[in-house]
C-alpha positions as CSV (number, residue, x, y, z in Angstrom):
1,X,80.5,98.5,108.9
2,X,81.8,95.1,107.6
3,X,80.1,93.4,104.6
4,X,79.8,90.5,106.8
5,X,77.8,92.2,109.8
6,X,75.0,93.6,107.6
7,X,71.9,92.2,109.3
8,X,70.0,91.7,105.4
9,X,72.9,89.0,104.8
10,X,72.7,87.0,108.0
11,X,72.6,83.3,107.4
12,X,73.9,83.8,103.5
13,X,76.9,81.4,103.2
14,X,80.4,82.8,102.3
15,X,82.7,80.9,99.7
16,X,86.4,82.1,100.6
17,X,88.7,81.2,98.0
18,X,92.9,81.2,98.1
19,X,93.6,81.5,94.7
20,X,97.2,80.4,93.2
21,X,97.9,77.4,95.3
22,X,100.5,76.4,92.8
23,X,102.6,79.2,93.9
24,X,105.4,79.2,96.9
25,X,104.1,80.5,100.2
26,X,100.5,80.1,99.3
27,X,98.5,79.8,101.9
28,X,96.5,76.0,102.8
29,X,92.5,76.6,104.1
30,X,93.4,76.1,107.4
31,X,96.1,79.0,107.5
32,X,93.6,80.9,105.7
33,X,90.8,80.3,108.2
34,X,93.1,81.1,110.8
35,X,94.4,84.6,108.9
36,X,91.1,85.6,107.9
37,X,89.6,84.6,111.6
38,X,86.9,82.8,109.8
39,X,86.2,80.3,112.5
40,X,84.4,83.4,114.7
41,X,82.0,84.0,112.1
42,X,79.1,81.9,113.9
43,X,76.3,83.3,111.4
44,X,76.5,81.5,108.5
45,X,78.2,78.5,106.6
46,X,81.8,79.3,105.6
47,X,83.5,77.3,103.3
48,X,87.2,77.8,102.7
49,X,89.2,76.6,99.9
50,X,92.5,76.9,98.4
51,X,92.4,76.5,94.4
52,X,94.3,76.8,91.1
53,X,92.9,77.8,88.2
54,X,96.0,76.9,86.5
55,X,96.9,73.4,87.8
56,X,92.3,73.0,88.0
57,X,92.7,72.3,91.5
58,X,89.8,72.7,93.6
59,X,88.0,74.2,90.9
60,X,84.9,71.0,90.7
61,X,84.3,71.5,94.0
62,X,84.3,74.9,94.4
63,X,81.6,74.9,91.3
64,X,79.6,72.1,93.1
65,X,79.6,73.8,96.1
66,X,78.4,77.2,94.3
67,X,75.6,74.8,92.6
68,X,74.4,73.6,95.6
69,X,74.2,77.0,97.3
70,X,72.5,78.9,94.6
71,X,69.3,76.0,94.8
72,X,69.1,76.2,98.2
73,X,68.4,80.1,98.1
74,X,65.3,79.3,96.1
């Protein structure tokens, strides 16, 4: 059984990250939406985003978007 299709975490929103943007061949969200097949998952908010910790890209909103997550499951 996947992580994703236990029936205890419907409706809990999944953060996918792409870590090492800065590097050659890393992979944009949409090519990781489209690798992961995250656009069938129809049971809960996905967000995708591609970061790097080294070059802080990506890194405010991933944290805002965490922030904003963890109050709403209050």
């Amino acid at each position: 059984m996947q992580l994703l299709d236990k029936a205890q975490l419907d409706a809990i929103p999944v953060l996918v990250l792409g870590n090492k943007k800065d590097l050659p061949g890393a992979l944009d969200e949409r090519q990781l939406i489209e690798r992961m097949n995250l656009s069938a998952i129809q049971n809960r908010e996905i967000c995708c985003y591609s970061i790097s910790c080294k070059e802080k890209e990506n890194i405010d909103i991933t944290l805002q978007w965490l922030i904003q997550h963890s109050k709403s499951q209050r």
